[in-house]
SEKOL-219038 format. One line per 10 residues: number of its first residue (from 1); for each residue x, z, y of N, C-alpha, C. Coordinates in Angstrom, 3 decimals, always signed. Last residue first. Layout:
N
NUM) X:Z:Y:X:Z:Y:X:Z:Y; ...;
% end
This chain:
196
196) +2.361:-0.532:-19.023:+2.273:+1.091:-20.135:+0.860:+1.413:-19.995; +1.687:-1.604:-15.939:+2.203:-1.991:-17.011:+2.392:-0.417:-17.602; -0.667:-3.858:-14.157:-0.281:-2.300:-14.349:+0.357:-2.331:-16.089; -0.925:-5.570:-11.648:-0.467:-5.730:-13.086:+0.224:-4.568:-13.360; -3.120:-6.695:-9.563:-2.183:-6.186:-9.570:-1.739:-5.294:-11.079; -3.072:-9.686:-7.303:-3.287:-9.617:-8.700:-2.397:-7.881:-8.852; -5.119:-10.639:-4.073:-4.059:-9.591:-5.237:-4.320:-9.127:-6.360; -5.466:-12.612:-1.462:-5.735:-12.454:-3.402:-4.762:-11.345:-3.914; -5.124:-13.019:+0.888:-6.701:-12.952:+0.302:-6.645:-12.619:-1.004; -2.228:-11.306:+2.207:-2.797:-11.546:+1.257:-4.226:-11.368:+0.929;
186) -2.919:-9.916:+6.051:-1.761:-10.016:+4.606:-2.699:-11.390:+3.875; -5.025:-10.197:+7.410:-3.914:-9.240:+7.842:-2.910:-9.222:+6.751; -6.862:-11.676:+6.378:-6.362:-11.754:+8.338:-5.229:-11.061:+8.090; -8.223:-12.206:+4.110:-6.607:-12.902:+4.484:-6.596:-12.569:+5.923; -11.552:-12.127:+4.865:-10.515:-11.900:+3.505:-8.995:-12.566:+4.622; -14.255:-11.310:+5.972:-13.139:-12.155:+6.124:-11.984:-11.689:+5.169; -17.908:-9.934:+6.101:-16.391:-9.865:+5.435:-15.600:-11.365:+5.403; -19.846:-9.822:+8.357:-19.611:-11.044:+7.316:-17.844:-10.227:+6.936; -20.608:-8.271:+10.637:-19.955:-7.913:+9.477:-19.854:-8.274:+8.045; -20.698:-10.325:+13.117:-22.057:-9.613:+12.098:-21.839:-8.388:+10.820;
176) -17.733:-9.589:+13.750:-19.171:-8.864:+14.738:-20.557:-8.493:+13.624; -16.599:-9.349:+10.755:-16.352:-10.235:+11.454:-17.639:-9.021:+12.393; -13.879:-7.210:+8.619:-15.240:-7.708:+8.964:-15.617:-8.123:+10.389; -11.378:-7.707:+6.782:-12.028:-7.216:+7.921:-13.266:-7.890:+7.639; -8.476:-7.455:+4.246:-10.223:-7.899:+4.677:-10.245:-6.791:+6.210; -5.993:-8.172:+1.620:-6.333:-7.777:+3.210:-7.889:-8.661:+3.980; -6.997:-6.688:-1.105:-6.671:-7.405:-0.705:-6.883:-7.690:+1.008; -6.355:-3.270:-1.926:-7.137:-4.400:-2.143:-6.663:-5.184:-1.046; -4.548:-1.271:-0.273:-5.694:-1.031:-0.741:-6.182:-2.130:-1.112; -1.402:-0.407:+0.457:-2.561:-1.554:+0.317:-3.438:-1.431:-0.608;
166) +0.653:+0.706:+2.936:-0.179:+1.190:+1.886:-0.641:+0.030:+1.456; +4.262:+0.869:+3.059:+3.787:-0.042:+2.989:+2.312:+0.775:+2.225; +7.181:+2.615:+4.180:+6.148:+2.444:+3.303:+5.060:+1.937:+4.039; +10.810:+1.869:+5.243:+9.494:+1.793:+5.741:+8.314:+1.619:+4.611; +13.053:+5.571:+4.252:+12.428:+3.630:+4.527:+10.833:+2.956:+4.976; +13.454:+7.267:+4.023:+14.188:+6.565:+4.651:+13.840:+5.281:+4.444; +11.712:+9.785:+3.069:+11.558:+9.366:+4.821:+12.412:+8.197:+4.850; +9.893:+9.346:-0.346:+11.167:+10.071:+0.752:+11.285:+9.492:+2.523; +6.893:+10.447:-2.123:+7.723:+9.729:-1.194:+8.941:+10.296:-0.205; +6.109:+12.785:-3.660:+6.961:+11.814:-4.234:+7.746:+11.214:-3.110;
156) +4.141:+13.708:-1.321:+5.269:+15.073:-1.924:+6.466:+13.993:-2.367; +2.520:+11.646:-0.964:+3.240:+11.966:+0.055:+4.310:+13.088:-0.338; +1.208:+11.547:-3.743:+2.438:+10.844:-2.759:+3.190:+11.058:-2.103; -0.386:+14.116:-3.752:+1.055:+13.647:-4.773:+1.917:+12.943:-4.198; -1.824:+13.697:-0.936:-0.616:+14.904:-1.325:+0.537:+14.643:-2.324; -3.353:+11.373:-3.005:-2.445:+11.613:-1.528:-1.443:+12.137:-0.864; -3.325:+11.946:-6.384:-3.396:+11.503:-4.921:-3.115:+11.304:-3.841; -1.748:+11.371:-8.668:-3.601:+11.312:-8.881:-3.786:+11.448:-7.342; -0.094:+8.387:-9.317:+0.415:+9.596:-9.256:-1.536:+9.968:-8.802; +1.990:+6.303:-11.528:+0.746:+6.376:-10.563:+0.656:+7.804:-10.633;
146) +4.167:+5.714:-12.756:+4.301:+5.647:-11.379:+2.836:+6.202:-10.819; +3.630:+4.957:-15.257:+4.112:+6.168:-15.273:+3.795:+6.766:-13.517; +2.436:+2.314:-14.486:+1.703:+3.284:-15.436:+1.934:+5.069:-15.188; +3.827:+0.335:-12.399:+4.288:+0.891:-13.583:+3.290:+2.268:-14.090; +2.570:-2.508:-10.953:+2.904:-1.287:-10.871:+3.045:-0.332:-12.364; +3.273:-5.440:-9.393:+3.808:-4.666:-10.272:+3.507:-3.093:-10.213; +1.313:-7.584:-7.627:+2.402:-6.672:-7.584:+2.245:-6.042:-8.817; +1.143:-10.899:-6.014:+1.403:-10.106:-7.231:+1.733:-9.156:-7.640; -0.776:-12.217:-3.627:+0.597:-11.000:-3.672:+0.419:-10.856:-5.304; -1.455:-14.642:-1.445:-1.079:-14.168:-2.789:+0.035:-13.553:-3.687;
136) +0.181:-15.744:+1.019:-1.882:-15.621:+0.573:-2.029:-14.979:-0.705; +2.619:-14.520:+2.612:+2.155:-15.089:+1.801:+0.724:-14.396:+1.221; +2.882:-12.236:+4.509:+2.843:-13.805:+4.954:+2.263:-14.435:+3.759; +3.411:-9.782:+3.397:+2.240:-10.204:+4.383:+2.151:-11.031:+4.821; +5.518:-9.171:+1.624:+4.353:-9.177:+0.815:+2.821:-9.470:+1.710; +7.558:-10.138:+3.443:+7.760:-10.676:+2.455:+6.009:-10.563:+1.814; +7.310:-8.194:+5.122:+7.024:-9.490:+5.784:+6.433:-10.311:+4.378; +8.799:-5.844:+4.220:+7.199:-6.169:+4.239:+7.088:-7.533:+4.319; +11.149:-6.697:+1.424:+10.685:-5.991:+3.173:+9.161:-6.395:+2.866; +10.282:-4.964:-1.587:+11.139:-6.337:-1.173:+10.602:-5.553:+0.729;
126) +9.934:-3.641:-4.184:+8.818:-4.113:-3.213:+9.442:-4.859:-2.297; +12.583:-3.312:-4.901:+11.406:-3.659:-5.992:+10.130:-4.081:-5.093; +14.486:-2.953:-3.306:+14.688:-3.941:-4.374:+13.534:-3.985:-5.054; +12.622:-2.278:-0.046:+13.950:-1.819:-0.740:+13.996:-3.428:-2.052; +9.715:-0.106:+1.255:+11.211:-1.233:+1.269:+12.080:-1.134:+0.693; +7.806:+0.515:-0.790:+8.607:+0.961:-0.137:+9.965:-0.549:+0.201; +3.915:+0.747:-0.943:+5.381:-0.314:-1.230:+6.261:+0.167:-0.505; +1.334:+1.666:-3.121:+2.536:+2.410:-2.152:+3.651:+1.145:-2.505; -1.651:+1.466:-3.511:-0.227:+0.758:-4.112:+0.454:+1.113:-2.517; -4.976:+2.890:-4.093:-3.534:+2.205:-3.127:-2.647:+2.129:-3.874;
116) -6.919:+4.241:-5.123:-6.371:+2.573:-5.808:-6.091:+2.175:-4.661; -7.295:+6.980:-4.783:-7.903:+6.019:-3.778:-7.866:+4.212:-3.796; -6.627:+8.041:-6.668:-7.847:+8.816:-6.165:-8.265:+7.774:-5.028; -4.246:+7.324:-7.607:-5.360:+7.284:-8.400:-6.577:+6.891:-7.851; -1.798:+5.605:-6.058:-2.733:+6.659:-6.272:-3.572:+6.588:-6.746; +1.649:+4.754:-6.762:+0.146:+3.921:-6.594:-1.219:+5.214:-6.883; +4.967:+3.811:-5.910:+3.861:+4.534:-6.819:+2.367:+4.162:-6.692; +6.568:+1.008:-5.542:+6.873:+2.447:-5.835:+6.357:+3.120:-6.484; +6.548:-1.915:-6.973:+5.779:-0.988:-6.306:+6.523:+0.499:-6.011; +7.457:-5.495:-7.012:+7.080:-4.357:-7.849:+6.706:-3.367:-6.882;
106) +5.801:-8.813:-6.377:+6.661:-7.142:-6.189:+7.041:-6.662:-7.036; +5.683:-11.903:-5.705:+5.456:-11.229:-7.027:+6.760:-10.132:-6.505; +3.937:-14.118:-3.721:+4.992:-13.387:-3.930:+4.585:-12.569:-5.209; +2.974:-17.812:-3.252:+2.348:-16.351:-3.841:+3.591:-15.889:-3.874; +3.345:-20.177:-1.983:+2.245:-19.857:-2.819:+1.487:-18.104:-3.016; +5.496:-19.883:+0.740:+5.317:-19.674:-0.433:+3.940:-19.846:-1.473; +5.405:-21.183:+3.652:+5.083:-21.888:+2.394:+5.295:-21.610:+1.005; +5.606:-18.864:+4.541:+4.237:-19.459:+5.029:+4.021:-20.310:+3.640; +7.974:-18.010:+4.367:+7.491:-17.348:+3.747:+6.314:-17.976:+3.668; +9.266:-19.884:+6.128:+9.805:-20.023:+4.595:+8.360:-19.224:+3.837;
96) +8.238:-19.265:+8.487:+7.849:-20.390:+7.951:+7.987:-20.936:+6.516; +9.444:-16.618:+9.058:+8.393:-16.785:+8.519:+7.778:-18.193:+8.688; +12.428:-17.147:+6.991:+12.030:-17.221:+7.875:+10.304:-17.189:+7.851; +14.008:-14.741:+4.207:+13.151:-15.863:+4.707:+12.531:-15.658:+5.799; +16.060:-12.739:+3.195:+15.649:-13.056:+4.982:+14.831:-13.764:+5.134; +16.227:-13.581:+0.866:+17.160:-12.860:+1.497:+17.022:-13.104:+3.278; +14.049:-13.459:-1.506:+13.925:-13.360:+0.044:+15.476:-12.379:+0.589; +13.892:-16.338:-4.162:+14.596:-14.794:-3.567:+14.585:-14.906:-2.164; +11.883:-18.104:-5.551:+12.650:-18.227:-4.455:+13.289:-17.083:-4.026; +11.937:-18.790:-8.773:+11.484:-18.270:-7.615:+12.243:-18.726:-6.557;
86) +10.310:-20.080:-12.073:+11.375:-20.431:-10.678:+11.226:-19.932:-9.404; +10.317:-17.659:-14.676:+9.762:-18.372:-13.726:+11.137:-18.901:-12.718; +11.521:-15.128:-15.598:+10.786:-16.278:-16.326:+10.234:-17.211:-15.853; +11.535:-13.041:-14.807:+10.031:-12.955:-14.796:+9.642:-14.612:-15.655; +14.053:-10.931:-13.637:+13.543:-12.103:-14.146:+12.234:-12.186:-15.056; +13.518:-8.304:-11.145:+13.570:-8.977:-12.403:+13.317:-10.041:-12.561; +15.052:-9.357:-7.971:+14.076:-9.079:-8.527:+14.197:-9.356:-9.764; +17.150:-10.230:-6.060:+17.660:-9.735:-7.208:+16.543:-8.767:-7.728; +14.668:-9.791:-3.470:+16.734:-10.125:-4.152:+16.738:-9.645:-4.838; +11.505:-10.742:-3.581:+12.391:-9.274:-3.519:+14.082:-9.875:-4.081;
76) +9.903:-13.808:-4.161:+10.366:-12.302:-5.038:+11.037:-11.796:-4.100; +7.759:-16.513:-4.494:+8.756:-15.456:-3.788:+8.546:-14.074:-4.314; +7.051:-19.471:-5.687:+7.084:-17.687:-5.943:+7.893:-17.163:-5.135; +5.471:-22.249:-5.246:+6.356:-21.865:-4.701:+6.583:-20.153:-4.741; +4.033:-23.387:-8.815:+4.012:-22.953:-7.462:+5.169:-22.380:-7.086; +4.309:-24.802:-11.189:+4.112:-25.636:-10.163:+3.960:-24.807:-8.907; +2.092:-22.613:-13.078:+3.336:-23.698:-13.053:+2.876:-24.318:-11.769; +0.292:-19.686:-12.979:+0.214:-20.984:-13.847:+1.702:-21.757:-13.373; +0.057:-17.106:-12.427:+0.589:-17.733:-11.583:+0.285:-19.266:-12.126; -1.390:-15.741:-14.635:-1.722:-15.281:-12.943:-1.223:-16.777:-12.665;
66) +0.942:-16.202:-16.535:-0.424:-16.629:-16.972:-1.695:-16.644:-15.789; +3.175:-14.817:-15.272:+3.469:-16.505:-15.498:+1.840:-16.740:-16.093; +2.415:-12.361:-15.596:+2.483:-12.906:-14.337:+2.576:-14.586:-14.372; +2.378:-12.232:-18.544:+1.429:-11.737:-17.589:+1.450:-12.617:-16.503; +4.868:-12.514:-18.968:+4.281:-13.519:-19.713:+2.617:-13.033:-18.641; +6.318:-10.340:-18.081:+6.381:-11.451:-17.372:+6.003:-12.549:-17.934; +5.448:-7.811:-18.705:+4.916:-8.389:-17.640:+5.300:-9.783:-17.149; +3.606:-6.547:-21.544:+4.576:-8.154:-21.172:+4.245:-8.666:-19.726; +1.359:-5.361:-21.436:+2.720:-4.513:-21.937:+4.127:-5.383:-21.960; -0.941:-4.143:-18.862:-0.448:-5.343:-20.193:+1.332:-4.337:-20.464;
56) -3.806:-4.975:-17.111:-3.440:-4.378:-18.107:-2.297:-4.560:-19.455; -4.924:-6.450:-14.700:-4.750:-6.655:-15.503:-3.654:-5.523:-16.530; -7.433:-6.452:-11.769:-6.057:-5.167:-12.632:-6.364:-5.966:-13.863; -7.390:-8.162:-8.629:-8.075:-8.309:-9.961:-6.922:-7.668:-10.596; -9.572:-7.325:-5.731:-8.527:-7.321:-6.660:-8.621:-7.305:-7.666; -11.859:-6.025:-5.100:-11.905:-6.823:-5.436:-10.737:-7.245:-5.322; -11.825:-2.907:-4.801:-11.590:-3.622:-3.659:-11.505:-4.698:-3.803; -12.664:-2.262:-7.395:-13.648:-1.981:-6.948:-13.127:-2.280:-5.298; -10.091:-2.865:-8.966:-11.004:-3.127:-8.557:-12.458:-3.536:-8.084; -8.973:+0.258:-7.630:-8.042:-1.055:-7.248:-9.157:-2.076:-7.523;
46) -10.453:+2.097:-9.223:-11.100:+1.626:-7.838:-10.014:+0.840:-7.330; -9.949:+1.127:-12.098:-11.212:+1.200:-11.669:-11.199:+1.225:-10.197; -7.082:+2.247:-11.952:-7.764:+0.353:-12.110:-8.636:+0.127:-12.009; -7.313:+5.064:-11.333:-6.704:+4.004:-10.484:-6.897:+2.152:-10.718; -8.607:+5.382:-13.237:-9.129:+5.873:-12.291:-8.556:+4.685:-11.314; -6.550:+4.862:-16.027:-7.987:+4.576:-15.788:-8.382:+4.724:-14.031; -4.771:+6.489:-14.779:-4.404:+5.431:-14.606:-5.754:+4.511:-14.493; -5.677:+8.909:-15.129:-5.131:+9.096:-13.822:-5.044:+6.690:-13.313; -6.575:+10.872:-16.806:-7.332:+9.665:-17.276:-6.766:+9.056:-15.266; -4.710:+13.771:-15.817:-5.782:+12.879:-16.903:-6.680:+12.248:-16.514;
36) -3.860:+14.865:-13.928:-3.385:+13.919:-14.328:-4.577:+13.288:-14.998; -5.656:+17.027:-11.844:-5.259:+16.633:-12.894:-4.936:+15.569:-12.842; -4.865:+18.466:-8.800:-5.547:+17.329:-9.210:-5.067:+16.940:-10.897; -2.828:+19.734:-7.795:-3.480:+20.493:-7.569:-4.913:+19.441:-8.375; -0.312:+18.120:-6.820:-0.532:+18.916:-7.811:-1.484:+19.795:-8.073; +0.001:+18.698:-3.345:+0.616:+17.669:-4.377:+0.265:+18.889:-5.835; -3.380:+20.057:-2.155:-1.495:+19.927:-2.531:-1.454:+19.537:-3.664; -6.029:+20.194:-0.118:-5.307:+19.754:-1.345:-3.513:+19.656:-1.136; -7.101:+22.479:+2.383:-6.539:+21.080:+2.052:-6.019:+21.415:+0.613; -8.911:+24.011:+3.439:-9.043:+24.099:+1.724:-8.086:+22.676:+1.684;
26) -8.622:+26.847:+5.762:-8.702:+25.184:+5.155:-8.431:+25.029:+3.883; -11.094:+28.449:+7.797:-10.201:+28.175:+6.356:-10.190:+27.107:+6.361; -10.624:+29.726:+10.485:-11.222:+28.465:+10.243:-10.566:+28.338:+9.121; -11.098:+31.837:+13.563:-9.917:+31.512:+12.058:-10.812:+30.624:+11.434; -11.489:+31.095:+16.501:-12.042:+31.253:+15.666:-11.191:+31.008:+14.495; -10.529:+31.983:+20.054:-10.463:+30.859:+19.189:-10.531:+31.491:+17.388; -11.959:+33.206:+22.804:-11.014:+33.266:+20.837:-11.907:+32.294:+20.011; -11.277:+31.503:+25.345:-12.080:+32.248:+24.569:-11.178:+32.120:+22.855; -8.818:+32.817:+28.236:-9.045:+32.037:+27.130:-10.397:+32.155:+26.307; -10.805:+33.896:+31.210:-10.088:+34.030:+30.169:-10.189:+32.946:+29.036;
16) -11.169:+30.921:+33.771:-11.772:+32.636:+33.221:-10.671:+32.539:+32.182; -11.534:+28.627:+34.654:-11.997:+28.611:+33.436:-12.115:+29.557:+33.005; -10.553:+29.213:+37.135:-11.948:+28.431:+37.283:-12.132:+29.018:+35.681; -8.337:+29.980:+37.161:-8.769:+30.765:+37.483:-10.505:+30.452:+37.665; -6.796:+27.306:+36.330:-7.444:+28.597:+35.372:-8.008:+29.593:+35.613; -6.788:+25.812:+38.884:-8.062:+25.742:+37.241:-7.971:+26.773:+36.420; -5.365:+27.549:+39.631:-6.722:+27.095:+40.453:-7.601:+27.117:+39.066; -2.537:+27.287:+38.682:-3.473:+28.555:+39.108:-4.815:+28.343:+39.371; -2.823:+24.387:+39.375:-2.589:+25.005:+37.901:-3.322:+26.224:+38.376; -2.569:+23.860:+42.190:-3.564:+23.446:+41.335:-3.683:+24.386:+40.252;
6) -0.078:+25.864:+42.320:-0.701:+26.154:+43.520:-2.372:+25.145:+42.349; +2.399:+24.543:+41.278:+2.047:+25.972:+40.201:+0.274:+26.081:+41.094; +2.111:+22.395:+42.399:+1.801:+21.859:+41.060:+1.406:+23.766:+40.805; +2.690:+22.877:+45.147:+1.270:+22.774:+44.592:+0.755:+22.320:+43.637; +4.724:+25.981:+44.051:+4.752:+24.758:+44.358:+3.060:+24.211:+44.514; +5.417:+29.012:+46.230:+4.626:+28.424:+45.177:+4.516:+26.927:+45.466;
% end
């Protein structure tokens, strides 16, 4: 006997028999199990209620150009829709490129009702992360159809091959007194423009 098997034996012979362990129902939720209805309402109501500001519209790129006004540095995602504006496309920007953007403008994957997150997946419409966490002002895009009523929905919708992104309102902490700080960890401002 080793004095690894030689301890081991020891303590269990300290702790006695296992005790039974107790059946315990779980009532978790599954994708679908949550009505749709009034799914989008829900979701612009607590997007914000994180103080973010939901604009509502059926022209997103007269939208975003009315957010953004003229004269600022935009960063977009490669080969992001045209929006009508002068951007900068992130084909790698350095994060000094990204420092001096003004504001980026996404689009989204999906976006949950039940908790007004915006799901960003890497790729052509939400762009890499870096892209939507260096710059002070995120714009994102989310499509109406896309919003899904919760967690489970998501996580059923979402696929494994890329890196997802959550964001709940604009990036905040709270300081020792718990003075709220805005911008530590991404974007102080998010506009987020729900379209249909």
């Amino acid at each position: 006997m080793s004095a690894k098997e030689e301890i081991l034996g020891r303590i269990r012979s300290a702790l006695g028999p296992a005790p039974a362990v107790p059946e315990v129902p779980r009532a978790y939720r599954a994708a679908g199990s949550i009505s749709r209805d009034g799914i989008v309402d829900e979701f612009c109501e607590k997007v914000a209620e994180y103080r973010a500001t939901v604009h509502r519209t059926g022209d997103v790129a007269a939208t975003v150009r009315e957010i953004l006004g003229t004269g600022k540095r935009v960063g977009v995602p490669a080969g992001f829709q045209d929006l009508g504006l002068e951007v900068v496309e992130d084909h790698g920007l350095a994060v000094a490129e990204l420092d001096a953007l003004d504001a980026v403008v996404t689009g989204s994957a999906l976006a949950i009702a039940e908790t007004g997150t915006i799901v960003l997946v890497a790729g052509p419409e939400s762009g890499r992360r870096a892209l939507t966490l260096v710059p002070d002002h995120h714009v994102c895009i989310v499509q109406a159809e896309s919003v899904v009523a919760s967690v489970p929905d998501a996580v059923a919708a979402l696929g494994p091959d890329a890196p997802i992104t959550f964001v709940s309102g604009p990036s905040a902490t709270s300081d020792i007194e718990l003075d709220r700080v805005e911008g530590v960890h991404g974007p102080r401002v998010l506009d987020v423009v729900v379209v249909g």
